[in-house]
Structure formats: structure tokens, C-alpha cells
PyMOL Python script that loads the backbone (N, CA, C, O; Angstrom):
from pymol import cmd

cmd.read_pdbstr("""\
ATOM      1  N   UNK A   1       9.856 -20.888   0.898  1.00  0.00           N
ATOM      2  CA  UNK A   1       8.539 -21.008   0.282  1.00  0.00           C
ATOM      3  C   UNK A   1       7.913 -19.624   0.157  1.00  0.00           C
ATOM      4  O   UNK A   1       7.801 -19.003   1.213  1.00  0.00           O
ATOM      5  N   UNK A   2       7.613 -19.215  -0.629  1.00  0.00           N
ATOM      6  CA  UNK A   2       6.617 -18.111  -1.184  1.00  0.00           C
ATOM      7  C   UNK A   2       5.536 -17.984  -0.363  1.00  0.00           C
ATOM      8  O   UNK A   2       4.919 -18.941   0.106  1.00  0.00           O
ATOM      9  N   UNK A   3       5.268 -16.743  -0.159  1.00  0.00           N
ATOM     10  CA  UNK A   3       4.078 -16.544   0.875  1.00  0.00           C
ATOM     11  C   UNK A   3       2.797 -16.526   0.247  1.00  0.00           C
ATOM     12  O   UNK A   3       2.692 -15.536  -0.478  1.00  0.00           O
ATOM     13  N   UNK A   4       1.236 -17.650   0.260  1.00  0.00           N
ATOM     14  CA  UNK A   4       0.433 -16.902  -0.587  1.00  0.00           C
ATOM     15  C   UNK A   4       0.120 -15.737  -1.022  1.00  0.00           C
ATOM     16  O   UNK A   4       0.491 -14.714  -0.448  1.00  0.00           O
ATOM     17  N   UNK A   5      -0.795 -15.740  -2.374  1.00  0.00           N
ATOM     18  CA  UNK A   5      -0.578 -14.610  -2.718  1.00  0.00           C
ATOM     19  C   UNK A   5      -2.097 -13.351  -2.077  1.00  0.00           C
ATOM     20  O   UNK A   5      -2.105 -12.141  -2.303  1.00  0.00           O
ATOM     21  N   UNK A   6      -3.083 -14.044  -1.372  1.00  0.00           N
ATOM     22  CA  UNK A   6      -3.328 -13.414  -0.604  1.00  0.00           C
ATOM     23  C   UNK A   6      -2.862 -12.827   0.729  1.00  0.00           C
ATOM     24  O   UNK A   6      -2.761 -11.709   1.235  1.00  0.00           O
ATOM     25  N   UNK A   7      -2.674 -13.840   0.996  1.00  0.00           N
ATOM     26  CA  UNK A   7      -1.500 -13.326   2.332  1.00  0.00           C
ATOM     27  C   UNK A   7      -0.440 -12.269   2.449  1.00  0.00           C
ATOM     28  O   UNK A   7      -0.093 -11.601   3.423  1.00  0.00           O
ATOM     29  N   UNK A   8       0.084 -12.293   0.921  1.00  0.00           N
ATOM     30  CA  UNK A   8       1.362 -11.079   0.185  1.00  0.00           C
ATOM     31  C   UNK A   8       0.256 -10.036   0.711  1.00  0.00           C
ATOM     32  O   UNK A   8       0.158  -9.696   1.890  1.00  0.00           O
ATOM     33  N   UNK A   9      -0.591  -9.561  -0.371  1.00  0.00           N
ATOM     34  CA  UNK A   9      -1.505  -8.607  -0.494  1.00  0.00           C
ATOM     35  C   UNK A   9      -1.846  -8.438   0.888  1.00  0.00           C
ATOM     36  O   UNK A   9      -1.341  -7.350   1.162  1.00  0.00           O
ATOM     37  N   UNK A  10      -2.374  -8.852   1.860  1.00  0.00           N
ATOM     38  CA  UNK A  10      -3.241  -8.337   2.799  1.00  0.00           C
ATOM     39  C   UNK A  10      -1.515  -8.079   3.970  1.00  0.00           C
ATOM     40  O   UNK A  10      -1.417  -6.941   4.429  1.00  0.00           O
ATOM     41  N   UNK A  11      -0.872  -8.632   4.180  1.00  0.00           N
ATOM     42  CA  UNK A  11       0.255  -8.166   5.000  1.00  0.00           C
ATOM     43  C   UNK A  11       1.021  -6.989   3.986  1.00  0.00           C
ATOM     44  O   UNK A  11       1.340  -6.156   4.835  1.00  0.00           O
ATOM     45  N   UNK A  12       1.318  -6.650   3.162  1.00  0.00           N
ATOM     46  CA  UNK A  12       1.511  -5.487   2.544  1.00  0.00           C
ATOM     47  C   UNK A  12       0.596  -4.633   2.839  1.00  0.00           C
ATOM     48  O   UNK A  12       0.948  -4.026   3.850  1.00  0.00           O
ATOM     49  N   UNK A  13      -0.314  -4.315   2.494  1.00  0.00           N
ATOM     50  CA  UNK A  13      -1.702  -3.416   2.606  1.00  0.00           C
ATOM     51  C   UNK A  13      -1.645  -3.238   4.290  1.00  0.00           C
ATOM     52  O   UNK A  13      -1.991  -2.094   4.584  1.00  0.00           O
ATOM     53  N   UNK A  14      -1.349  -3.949   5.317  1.00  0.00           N
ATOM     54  CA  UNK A  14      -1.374  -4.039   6.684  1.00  0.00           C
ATOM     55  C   UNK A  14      -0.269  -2.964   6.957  1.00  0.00           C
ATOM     56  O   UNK A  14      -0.331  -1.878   7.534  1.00  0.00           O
ATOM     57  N   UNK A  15       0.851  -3.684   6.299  1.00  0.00           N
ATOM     58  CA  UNK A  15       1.878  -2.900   6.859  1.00  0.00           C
ATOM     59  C   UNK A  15       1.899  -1.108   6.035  1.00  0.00           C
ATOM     60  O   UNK A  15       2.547  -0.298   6.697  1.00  0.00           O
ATOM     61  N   UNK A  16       1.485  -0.748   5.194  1.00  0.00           N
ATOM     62  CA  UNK A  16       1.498   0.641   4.686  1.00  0.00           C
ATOM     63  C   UNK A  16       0.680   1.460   5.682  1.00  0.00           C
ATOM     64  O   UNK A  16       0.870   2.504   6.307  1.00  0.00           O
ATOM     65  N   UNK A  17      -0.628   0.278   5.546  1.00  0.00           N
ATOM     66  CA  UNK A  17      -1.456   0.976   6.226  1.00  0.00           C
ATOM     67  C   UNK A  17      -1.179   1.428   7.861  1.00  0.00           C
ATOM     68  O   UNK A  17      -1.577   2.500   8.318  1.00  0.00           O
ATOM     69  N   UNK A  18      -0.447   0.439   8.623  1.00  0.00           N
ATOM     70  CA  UNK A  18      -0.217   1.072   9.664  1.00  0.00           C
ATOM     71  C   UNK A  18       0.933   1.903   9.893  1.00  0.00           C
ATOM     72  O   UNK A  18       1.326   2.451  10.923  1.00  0.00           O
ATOM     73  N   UNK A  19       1.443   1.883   8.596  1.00  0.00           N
ATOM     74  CA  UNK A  19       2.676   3.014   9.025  1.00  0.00           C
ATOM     75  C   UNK A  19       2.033   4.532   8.642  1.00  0.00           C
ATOM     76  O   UNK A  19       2.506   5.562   9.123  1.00  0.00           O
ATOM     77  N   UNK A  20       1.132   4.525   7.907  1.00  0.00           N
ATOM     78  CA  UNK A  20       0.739   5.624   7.156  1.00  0.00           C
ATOM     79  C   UNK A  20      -0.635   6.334   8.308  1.00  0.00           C
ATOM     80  O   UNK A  20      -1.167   7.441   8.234  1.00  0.00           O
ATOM     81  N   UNK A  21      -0.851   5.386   9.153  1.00  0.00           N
ATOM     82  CA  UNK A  21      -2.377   5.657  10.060  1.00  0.00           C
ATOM     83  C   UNK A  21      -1.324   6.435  11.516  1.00  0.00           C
ATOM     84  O   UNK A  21      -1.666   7.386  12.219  1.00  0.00           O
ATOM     85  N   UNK A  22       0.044   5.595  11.602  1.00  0.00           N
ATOM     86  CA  UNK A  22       0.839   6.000  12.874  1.00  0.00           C
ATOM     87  C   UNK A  22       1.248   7.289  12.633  1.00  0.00           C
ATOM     88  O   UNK A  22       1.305   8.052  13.597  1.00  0.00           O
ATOM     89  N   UNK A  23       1.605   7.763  11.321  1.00  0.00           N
ATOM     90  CA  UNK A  23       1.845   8.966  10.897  1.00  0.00           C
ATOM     91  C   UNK A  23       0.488  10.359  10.628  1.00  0.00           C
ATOM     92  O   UNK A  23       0.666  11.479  10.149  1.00  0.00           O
ATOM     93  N   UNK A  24      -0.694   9.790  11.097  1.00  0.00           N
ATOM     94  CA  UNK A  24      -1.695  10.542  10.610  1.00  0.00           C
ATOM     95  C   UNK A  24      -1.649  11.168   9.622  1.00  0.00           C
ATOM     96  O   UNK A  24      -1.573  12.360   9.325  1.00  0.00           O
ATOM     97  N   UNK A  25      -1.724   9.889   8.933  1.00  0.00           N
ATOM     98  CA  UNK A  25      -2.239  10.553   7.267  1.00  0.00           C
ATOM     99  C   UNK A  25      -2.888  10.196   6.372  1.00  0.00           C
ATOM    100  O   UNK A  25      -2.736  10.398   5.167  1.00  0.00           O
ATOM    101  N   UNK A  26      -3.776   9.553   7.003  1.00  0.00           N
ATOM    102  CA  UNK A  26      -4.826   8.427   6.392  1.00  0.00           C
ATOM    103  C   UNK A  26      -6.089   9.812   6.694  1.00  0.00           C
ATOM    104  O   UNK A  26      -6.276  10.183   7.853  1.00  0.00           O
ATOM    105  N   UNK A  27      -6.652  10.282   5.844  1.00  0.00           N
ATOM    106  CA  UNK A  27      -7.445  11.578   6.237  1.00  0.00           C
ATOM    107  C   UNK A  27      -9.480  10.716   5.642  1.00  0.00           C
ATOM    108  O   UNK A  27     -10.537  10.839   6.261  1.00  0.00           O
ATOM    109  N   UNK A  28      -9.208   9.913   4.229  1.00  0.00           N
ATOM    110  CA  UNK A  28      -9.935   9.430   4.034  1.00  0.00           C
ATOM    111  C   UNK A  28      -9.518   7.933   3.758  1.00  0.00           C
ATOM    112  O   UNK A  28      -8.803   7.472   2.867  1.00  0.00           O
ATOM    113  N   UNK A  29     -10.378   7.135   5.100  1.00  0.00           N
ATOM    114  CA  UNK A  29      -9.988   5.598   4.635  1.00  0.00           C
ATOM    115  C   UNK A  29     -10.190   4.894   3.396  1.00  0.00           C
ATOM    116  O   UNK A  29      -9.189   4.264   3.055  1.00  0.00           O
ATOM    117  N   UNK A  30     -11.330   4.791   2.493  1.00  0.00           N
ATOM    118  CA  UNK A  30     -12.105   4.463   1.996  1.00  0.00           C
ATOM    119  C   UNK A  30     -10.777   4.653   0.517  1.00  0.00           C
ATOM    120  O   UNK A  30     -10.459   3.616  -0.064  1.00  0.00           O
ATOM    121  N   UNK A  31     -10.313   5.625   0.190  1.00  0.00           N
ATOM    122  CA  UNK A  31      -9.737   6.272  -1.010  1.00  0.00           C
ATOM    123  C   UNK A  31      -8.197   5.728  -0.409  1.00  0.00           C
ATOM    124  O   UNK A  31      -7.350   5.423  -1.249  1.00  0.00           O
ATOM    125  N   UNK A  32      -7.986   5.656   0.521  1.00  0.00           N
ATOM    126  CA  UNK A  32      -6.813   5.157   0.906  1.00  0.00           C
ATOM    127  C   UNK A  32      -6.228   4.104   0.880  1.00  0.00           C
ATOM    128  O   UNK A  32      -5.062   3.945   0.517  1.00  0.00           O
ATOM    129  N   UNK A  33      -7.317   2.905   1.436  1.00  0.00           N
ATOM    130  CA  UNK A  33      -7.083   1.438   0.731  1.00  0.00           C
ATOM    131  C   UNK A  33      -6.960   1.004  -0.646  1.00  0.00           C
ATOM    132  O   UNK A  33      -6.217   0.220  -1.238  1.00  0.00           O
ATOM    133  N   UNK A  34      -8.155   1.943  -1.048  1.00  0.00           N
ATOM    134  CA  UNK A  34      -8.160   1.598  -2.789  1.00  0.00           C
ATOM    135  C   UNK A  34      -6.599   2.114  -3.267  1.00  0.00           C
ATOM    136  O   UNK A  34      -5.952   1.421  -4.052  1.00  0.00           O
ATOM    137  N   UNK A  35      -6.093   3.312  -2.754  1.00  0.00           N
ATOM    138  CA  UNK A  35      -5.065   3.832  -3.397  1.00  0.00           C
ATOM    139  C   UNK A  35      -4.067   2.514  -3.007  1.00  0.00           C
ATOM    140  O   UNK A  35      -3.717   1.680  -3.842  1.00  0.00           O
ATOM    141  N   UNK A  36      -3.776   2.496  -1.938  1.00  0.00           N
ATOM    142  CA  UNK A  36      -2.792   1.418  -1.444  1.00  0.00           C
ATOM    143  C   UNK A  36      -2.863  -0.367  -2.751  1.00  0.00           C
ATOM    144  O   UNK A  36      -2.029  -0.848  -3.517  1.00  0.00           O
ATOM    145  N   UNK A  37      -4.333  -0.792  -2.356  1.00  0.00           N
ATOM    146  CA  UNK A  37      -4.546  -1.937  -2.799  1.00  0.00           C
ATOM    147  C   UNK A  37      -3.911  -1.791  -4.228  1.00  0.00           C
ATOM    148  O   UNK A  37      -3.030  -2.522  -4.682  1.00  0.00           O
ATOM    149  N   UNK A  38      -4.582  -0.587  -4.945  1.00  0.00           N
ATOM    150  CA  UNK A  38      -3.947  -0.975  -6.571  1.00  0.00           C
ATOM    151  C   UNK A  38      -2.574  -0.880  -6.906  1.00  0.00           C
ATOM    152  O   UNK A  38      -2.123  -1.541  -7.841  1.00  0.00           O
ATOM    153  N   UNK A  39      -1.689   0.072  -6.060  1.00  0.00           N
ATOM    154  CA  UNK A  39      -0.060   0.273  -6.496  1.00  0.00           C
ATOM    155  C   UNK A  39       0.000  -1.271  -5.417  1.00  0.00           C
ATOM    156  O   UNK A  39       1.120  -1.633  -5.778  1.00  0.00           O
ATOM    157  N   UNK A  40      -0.217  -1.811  -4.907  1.00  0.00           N
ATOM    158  CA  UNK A  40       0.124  -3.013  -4.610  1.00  0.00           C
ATOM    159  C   UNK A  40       0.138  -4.334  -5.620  1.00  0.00           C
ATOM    160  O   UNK A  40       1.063  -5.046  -6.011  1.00  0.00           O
ATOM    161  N   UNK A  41      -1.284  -4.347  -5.870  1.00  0.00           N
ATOM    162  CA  UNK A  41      -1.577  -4.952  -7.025  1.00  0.00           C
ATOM    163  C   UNK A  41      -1.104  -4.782  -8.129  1.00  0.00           C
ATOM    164  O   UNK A  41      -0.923  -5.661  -8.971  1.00  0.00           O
ATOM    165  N   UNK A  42      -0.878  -3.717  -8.221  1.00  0.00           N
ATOM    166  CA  UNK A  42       0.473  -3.521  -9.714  1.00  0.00           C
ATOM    167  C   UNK A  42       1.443  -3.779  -9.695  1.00  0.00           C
ATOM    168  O   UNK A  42       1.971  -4.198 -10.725  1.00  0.00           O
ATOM    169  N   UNK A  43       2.218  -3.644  -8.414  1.00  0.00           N
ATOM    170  CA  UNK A  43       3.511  -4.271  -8.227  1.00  0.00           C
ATOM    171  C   UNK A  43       3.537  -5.658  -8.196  1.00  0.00           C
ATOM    172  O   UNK A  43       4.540  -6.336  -8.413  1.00  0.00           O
ATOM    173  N   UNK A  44       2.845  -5.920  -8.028  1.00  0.00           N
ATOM    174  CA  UNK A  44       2.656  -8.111  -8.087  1.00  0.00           C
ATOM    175  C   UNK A  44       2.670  -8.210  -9.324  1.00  0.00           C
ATOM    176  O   UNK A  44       3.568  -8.893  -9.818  1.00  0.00           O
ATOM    177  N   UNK A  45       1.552  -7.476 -10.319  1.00  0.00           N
ATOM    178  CA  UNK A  45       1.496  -7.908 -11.472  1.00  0.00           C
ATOM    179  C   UNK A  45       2.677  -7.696 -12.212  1.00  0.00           C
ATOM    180  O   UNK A  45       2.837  -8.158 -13.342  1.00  0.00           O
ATOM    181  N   UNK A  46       3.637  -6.908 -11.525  1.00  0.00           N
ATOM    182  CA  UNK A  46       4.937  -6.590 -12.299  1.00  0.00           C
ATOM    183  C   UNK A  46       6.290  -7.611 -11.705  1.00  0.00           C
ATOM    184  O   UNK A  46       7.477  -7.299 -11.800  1.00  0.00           O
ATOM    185  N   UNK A  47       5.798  -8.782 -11.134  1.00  0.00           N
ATOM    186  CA  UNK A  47       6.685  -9.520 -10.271  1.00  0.00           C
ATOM    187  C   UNK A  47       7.460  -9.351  -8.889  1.00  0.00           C
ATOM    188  O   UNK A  47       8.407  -9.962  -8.392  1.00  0.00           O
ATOM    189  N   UNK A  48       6.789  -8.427  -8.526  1.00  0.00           N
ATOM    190  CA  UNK A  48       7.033  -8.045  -6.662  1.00  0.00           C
ATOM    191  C   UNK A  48       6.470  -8.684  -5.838  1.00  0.00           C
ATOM    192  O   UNK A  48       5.317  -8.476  -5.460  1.00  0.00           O
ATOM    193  N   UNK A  49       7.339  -9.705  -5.377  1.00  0.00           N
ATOM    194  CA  UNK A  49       6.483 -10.264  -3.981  1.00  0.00           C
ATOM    195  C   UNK A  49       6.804 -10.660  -2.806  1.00  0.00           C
ATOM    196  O   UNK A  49       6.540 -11.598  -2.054  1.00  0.00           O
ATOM    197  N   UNK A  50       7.675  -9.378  -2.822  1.00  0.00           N
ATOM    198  CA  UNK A  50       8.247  -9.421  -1.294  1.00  0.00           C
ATOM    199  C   UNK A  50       6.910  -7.750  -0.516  1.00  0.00           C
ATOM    200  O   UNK A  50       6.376  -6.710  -0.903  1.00  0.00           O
ATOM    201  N   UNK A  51       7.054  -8.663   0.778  1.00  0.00           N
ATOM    202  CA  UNK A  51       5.978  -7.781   1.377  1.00  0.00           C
ATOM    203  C   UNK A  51       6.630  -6.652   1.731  1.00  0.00           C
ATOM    204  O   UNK A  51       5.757  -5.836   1.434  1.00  0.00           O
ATOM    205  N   UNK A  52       7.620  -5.946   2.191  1.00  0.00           N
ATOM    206  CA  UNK A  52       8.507  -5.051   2.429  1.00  0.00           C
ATOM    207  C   UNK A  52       8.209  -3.951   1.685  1.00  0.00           C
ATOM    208  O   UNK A  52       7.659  -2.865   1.862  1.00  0.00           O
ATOM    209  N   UNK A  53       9.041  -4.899   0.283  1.00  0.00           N
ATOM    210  CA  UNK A  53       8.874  -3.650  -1.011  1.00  0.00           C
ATOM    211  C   UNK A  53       7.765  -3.181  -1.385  1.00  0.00           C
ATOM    212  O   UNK A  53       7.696  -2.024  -1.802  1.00  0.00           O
ATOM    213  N   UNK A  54       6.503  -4.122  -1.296  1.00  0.00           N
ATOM    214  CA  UNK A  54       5.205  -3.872  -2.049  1.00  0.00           C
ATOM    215  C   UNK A  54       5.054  -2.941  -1.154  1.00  0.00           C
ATOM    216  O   UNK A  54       4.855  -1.920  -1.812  1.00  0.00           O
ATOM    217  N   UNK A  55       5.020  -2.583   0.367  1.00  0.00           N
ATOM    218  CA  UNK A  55       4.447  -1.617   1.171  1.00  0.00           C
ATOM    219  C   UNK A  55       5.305  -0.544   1.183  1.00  0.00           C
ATOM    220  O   UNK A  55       4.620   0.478   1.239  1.00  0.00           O
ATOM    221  N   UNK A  56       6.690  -0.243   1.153  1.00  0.00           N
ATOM    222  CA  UNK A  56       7.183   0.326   1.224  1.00  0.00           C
ATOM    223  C   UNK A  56       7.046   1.741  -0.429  1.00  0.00           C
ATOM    224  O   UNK A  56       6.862   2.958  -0.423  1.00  0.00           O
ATOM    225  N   UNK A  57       7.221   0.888  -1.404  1.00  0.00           N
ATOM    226  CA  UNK A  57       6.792   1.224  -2.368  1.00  0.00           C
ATOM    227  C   UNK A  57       5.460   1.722  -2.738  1.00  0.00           C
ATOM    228  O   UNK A  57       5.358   2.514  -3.675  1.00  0.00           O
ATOM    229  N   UNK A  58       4.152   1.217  -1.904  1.00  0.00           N
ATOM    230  CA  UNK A  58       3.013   1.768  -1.994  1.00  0.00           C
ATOM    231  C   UNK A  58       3.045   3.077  -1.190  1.00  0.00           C
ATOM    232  O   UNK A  58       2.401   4.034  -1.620  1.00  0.00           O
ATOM    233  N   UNK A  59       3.737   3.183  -0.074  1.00  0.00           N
ATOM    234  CA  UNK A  59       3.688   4.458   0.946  1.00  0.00           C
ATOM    235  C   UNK A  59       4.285   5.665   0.184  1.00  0.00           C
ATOM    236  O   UNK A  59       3.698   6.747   0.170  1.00  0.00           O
ATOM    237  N   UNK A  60       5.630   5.433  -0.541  1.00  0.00           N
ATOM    238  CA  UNK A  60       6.042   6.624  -0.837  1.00  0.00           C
ATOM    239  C   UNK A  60       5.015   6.682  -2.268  1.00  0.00           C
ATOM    240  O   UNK A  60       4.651   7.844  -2.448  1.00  0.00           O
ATOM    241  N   UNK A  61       4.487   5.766  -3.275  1.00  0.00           N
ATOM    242  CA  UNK A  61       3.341   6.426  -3.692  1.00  0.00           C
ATOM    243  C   UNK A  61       2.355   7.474  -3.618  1.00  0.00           C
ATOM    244  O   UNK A  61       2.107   8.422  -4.362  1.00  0.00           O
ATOM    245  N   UNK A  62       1.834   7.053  -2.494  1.00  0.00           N
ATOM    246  CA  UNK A  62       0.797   7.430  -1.929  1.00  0.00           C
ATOM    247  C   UNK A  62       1.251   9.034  -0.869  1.00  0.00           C
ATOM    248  O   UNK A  62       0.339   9.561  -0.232  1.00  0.00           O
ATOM    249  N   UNK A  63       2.515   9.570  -0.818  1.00  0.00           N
ATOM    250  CA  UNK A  63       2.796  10.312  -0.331  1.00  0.00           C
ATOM    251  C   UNK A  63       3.481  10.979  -1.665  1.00  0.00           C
ATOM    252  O   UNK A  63       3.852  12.130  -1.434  1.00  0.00           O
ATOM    253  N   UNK A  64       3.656  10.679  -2.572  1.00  0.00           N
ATOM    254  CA  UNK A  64       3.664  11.825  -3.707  1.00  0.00           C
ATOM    255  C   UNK A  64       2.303  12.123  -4.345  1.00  0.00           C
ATOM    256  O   UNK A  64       2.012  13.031  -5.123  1.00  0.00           O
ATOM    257  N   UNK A  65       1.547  11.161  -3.842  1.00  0.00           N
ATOM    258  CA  UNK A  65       0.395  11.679  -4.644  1.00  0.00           C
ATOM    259  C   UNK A  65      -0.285  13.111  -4.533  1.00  0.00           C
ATOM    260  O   UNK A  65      -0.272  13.624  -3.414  1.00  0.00           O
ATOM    261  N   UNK A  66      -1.079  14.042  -5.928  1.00  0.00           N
ATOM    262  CA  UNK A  66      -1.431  15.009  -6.083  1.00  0.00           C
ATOM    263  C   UNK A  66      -2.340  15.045  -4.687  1.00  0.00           C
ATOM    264  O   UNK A  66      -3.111  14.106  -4.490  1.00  0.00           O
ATOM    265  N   UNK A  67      -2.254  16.069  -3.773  1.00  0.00           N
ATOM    266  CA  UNK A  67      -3.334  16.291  -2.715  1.00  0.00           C
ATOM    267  C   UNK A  67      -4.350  17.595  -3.335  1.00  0.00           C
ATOM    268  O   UNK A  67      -4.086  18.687  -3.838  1.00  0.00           O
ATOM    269  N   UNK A  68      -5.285  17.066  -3.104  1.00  0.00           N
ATOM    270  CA  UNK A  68      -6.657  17.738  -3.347  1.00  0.00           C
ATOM    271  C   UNK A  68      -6.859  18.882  -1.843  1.00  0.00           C
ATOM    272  O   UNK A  68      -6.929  18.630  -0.640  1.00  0.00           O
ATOM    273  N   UNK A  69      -6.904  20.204  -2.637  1.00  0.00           N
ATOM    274  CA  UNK A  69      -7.149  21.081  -1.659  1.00  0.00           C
ATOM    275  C   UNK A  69      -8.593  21.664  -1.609  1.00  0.00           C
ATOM    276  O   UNK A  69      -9.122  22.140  -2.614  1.00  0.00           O
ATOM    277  N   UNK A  70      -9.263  21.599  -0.283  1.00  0.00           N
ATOM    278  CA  UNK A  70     -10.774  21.725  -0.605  1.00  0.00           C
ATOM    279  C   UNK A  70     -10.315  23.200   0.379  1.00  0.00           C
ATOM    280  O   UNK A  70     -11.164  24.048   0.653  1.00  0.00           O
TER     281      UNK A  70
END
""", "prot")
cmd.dss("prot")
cmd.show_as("cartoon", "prot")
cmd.util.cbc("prot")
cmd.orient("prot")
């Protein structure tokens, strides 16, 4: 059985997020969820709904992303 599809989303988003917080690299939360939530949400909308991939796939996202140097 298919896992709801909130349930997908929030255990994906769980799991990036704590791999990415164990690694200290969550610097701003706020920009971090949003980043996470939408490459998540895009991957569903593209037929991904295994929780694994959606997080796994959001992390290395989110670790190529352009870093802003202040």
C-alpha cells in the first residue's frame, strides 16, 4: 500500500532534514525547509514516491546549490 501523500512529504522532508542538521548544514532554517519542501514537491509531481529517493535526491540538491557569500 502506498504511503499517504502527506505522510510521503513530511517523512521525506524529516529524513533530509535530519541528515543535513547531523551534518551542520542547515545555517538558515527557514530557507532550508522551503528549499527542501519544493525539490520534494517536484519530485512527487514528477511521480516519485518513494521516501528514500525524494530525500535523498532533495539533499544532494540542496548541497549543489549556489552558496551565497556574505
Amino acid at each position: 500500500m502506498a504511503e499517504p501523500l502527506p505522510a510521503l512529504v513530511k517523512n521525506s522532508l524529516e529524513v533530509a532534514w535530519n541528515y543535513l542538521d547531523g551534518l551542520g548544514e542547515i545555517s538558515d532554517p527557514q530557507n532550508t525547509a522551503e528549499f527542501l519542501l519544493r525539490s520534494i514537491q517536484s519530485q512527487i509531481l514528477k511521480g516519485e514516491k518513494r521516501t528514500l529517493m525524494l530525500s535523498n535526491r532533495a539533499i544532494a540538491a540542496y548541497q549543489r546549490r549556489p552558496q551565497l557569500v556574505s
